[in-house]
Each structure stands twice: as structure tokens, then as C-alpha cells.
C-alpha positions, 0 to 999 in steps of 0.5 A: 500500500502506498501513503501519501503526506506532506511530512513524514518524520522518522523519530519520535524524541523531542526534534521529530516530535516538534517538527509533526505537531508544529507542521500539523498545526499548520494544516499539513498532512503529516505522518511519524515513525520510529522503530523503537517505543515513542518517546525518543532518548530523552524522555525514555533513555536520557535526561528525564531516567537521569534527572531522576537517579541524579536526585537521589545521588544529590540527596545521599551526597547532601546527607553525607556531606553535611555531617559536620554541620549538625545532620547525624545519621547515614541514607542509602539507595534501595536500588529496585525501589528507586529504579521502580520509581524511574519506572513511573515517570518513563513507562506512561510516555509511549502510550502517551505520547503517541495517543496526543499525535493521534489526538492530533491528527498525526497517523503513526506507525512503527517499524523501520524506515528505509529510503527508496527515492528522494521522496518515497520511503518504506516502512515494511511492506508499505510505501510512503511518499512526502513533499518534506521527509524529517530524519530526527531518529536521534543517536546511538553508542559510538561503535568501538571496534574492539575485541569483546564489544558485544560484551558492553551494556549500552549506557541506556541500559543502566537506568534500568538495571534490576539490580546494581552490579558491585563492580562496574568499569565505564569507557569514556571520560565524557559526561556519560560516564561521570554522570552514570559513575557518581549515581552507581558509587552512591548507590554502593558500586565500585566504580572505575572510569577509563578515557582513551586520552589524557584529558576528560571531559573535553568540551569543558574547561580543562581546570574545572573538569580537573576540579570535578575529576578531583571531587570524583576521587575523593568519594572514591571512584577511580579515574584512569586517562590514557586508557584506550580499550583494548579488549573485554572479555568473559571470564568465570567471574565477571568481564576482564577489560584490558586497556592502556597503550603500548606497552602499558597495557592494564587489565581491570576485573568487573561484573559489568562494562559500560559504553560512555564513550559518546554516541553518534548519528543513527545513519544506518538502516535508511538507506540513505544513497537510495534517497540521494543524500549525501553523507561523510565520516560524522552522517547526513550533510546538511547546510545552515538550514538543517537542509540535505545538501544533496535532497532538498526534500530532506531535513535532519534535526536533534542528534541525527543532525551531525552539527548538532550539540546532542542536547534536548533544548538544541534539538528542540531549537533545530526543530523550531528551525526545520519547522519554520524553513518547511512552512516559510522557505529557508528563512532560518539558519542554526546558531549554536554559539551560545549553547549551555551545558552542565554534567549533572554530577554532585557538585555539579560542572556547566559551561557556557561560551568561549574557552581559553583554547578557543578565545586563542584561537579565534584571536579574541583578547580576554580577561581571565578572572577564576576564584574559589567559592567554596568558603561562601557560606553557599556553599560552605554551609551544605559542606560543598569543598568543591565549587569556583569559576572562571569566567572570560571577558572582553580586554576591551567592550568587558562583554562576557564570553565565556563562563566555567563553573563548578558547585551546586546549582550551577545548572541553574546559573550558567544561565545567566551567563548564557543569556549574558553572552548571547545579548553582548552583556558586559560585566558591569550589566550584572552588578548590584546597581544594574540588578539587586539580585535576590539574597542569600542565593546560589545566583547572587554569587556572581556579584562575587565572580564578576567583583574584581572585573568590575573594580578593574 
């Protein structure tokens, strides 16, 4: 049988469901598919199971950090109940998700799309064709191509383990795994990280990442750098991973492996060279406009876009994007100079804007300014060690370009500066007598990152 629509959208996250509600909306026929539950990465396998098991990493490490301050007693993670409780928030969404698209007069399907022409796609025995086709199928585990792959549980996985293994080994130094790592070592598990380079965390400022990589030691999680994989293999007792470079080759025992080592564009299985689109070594080549440069009738949004920061409020702005050139022509292009990130660890890290690196290479003069807050009474109060910042300023126009931070709460600050940077704010915009900040507040001490700046 063969269909016929305006859109067709290939994915059901946050990038492919904004994209078949907007366009419908707009009076377009439109049609959505995925070949997995409905809900994409981020309600199901990412920050909304995250936001969940980082809540009860906060709450055990809040309690344990404060015993000097009065609170007595020790808390721990039950966790099959705090995995039952995830369960709440994730198992409505599918059932959910795809009754409001039907609500809406979206059709849906399920199954796997593959291309067949530049606007024709088929989804089991059937055919569909589309003016516009939408590629939001999202991303996948980076392949590592070593010896024992097969053996790596997918990070998803771990949000729904039914029991926590008592040793567990996370490849990659990214976000994922010190996220992952922090919630498994407060739930009782020994925890080791390994990063194939010498250097963690790279899209964040190297000395707060060390900072974090500090904190993470101290509650006793093991990170080890320069540690490429080499091989995992199955032994009577668990997995035994071997890793490191030439000649220092090291091996590490587990009862579980993680893949953390980043994820890449989900490419494979459409069949894209039967749709003309063209793709290099990262996946789909789109221009500014999130277009295919080879199939005009093509999009990509989210993180099957290969420009794309791999972040639900990015993926949500690509899809306003796609939406928009869709109903309108090319009118909009993707900007993602101002994007703030935070890896939800405890203390937590966020960043916004240029780093050093990056000022220097652009050629751009700037001032450093970084401190310690750990002795305010912020932060000192909840028993926090670990907390300061760097920010980059213009030498000249004092416009804010980058902003580094680590502490509690920083998730919610590094806004501030993101809203700083993206509307050329200087440092003397974010003053008492620009704004009386509320008091006593997390955000109130950027009057203390900004103070030398403003006496300069």
C-alpha cells in the first residue's frame, strides 16, 4: 500500500516530535515513525531516567556531606525501589505520547524506515511518499571496534538495571560516564572510569573538569586517562577489560562494562544513497538550514543532525528551525554559539561560551578572572569543598564570553551567563546597581565572580 503526506518524520524524541505537531498545526498532512517505543532518548533513555537517579545521588551526597554541620545519621539507595520509581515517570510516555499525535491528527506507525527515492520511503511492506521527509531518529553508542564489544551494556541500559552490579568499569571520560559513575558509587558500586586520552571531559574547561575529576576521587571512584580499550572479555567471574597503550597495557576485573564513550548519528538502516543524500565520516550533510545538501526534500534535526550539540533544548531549537524553513522557505539558519551545558554530577560542572583554547584561537583578547567559592557560606554551609569559576571577558567592550563553573546549582546559573553572552552583556550589566539580585542565593554569587572585573 502506498501513503501519501506532506511530512513524514522518522523519530519520535523531542526534534521529530516538534517538527509533526508544529507542521500539523499548520494544516499539513503529516505522518511519524520510529522503530523503537515513542518517546525518543530523552524522555525514555536520557535526561528525564537521569534527572531522576541524579536526585537521589544529590540527596545521599547532601546527607553525607553535611555531617559536620549538625545532620547525624547515614541514607542509602534501595536500588529496585528507586529504579521502580524511574519506572513511573518513563513507562506512561509511549502510550502517551503517541495517543496526543493521534489526538492530533498525526497517523503513526512503527517499524523501520528505509529510503527508496528522494521522496518515497518504506516502512515494511508499505510505501510512503512526502513533499518534506524529517530524519530526527536521534543517536546511538559510538561503535568501538574492539575485541569483546558485544560484551558492553549500552549506557541506556543502566537506568534500568534490576539490580546494581558491585563492580562496574565505564569507557569514556565524557559526561556519560561521570554522570552514570557518581549515581552507581552512591548507590554502593565500585566504580572505575577509563578515557582513551589524557584529558576528560573535553568540551569543558580543562581546570574545572580537573576540579570535578578531583571531587570524583575523593568519594572514591577511580579515574584512569590514557586508557584506550583494548579488549573485554568473559571470564568465570565477571568481564576482564584490558586497556592502556603500548606497552602499558592494564587489565581491570568487573561484573559489568559500560559504553560512555559518546554516541553518534543513527545513519544506518535508511538507506540513505537510495534517497540521494549525501553523507561523510560524522552522517547526513546538511547546510545552515538543517537542509540535505544533496535532497532538498530532506531535513535532519536533534542528534541525527551531525552539527548538532546532542542536547534536548538544541534539538528542540533545530526543530523550531526545520519547522519554520518547511512552512516559510529557508528563512532560518542554526546558531549554536551560545549553547549551555552542565554534567549533572554532585557538585555539579556547566559551561557556557568561549574557552581559553578557543578565545586563542579565534584571536579574541580576554580577561581571565577564576576564584574559589567554596568558603561562601553557599556553599560552605551544605559542606560543598568543591565549587569556583572562571569566567572570560572582553580586554576591551568587558562583554562576557565565556563562563566555567563548578558547585551546586550551577545548572541553574550558567544561565545567566548564557543569556549574558548571547545579548553582548558586559560585566558591569550584572552588578548590584544594574540588578539587586535576590539574597542569600546560589545566583547572587556572581556579584562575587564578576567583583574584581568590575573594580578593574
Amino acid at each position: 500500500m502506498e501513503r501519501e503526506y506532506d511530512v513524514l518524520v522518522i523519530g519520535t524524541g523531542v526534534a521529530g516530535s516538534d517538527v509533526a505537531w508544529h507542521c500539523r498545526e499548520a494544516g499539513m498532512r503529516v505522518a511519524i515513525v520510529d522503530c523503537r517505543d515513542y518517546g525518543g532518548t530523552c524522555a525514555l533513555r536520557g535526561c528525564v531516567p537521569k534527572w531522576v537517579l541524579a536526585g537521589a545521588t544529590t540527596a545521599v551526597a547532601s546527607v553525607r556531606d553535611r555531617q559536620e554541620t549538625g545532620i547525624t545519621g547515614d541514607v542509602s539507595i534501595d536500588w529496585p525501589r528507586l529504579i521502580a520509581f524511574e519506572h513511573t515517570f518513563t513507562d506512561p510516555i509511549p502510550r502517551r505520547k503517541e495517543e496526543g499525535f493521534r489526538g492530533a491528527g498525526i497517523h503513526t506507525y512503527h517499524g523501520f524506515a528505509r529510503f527508496t527515492g528522494p521522496n518515497r520511503v518504506a516502512i515494511g511492506n508499505d510505501t510512503f511518499t512526502a513533499r518534506y521527509i524529517v530524519i530526527a531518529a536521534g543517536a546511538h553508542p559510538r561503535p568501538l571496534n574492539v575485541p569483546g564489544e558485544d560484551l558492553i551494556t549500552p549506557s541506556e541500559d543502566f537506568f534500568y538495571l534490576p539490580k546494581l552490579p558491585e563492580r562496574i568499569i565505564f569507557i569514556g571520560g565524557g559526561y556519560i560516564s561521570f554522570e552514570f559513575a557518581h549515581v552507581a558509587t552512591r548507590a554502593g558500586s565500585t566504580v572505575t572510569i577509563l578515557q582513551r586520552s589524557g584529558r576528560v571531559l573535553s568540551g569543558f574547561d580543562p581546570d574545572i573538569a580537573e576540579r570535578l575529576v578531583l571531587a570524583t576521587r575523593e568519594i572514591g571512584i577511580d579515574v584512569q586517562v590514557n586508557m584506550p580499550l583494548i579488549s573485554v572479555e568473559r571470564k568465570t567471574a565477571g568481564l576482564r577489560v584490558r586497556a592502556g597503550k603500548p606497552g602499558k597495557e592494564e587489565i581491570f576485573d568487573a561484573d559489568m562494562v559500560i559504553h560512555g564513550a559518546g554516541r553518534v548519528s543513527v545513519v544506518e538502516g535508511l538507506d540513505l544513497a537510495a534517497g540521494n543524500i549525501e553523507t561523510d565520516r560524522r552522517g547526513i550533510v546538511v547546510d545552515d538550514h538543517l537542509q540535505s545538501v544533496s535532497n532538498p526534500a530532506v531535513y535532519v534535526a536533534g542528534d541525527a543532525s551531525p552539527n548538532s550539540p546532542q542536547l534536548t533544548p538544541v534539538a528542540v531549537m533545530d526543530a523550531h528551525i526545520v519547522v519554520d524553513n518547511i512552512l516559510h522557505g529557508n528563512t532560518r539558519t542554526a546558531d549554536y554559539s551560545v549553547v549551555p551545558s552542565a554534567v549533572f554530577t554532585t557538585p555539579s560542572i556547566a559551561s557556557v561560551g568561549l574557552t581559553e583554547e578557543e578565545a586563542k584561537e579565534k584571536g579574541i583578547p580576554y580577561v581571565v578572572n577564576a576564584g574559589d567559592l567554596s568558603g561562601r557560606f553557599t556553599n560552605r554551609g551544605i559542606g560543598e569543598k568543591h565549587a569556583g569559576y572562571k569566567l572570560l571577558v572582553d580586554g576591551d567592550s568587558r562583554r562576557i564570553l565565556g563562563a566555567h563553573l563548578i558547585g551546586p546549582s550551577v545548572g541553574e546559573v550558567i544561565n545567566i551567563f548564557a543569556l549574558a553572552i548571547k545579548h553582548n552583556l558586559t560585566v558591569d550589566n550584572l552588578t548590584l546597581d544594574a540588578i539587586p539580585w535576590a539574597y542569600p542565593s546560589s545566583t547572587y554569587d556572581i556579584i562575587h565572580m564578576i567583583y574584581p572585573l568590575v573594580r578593574k
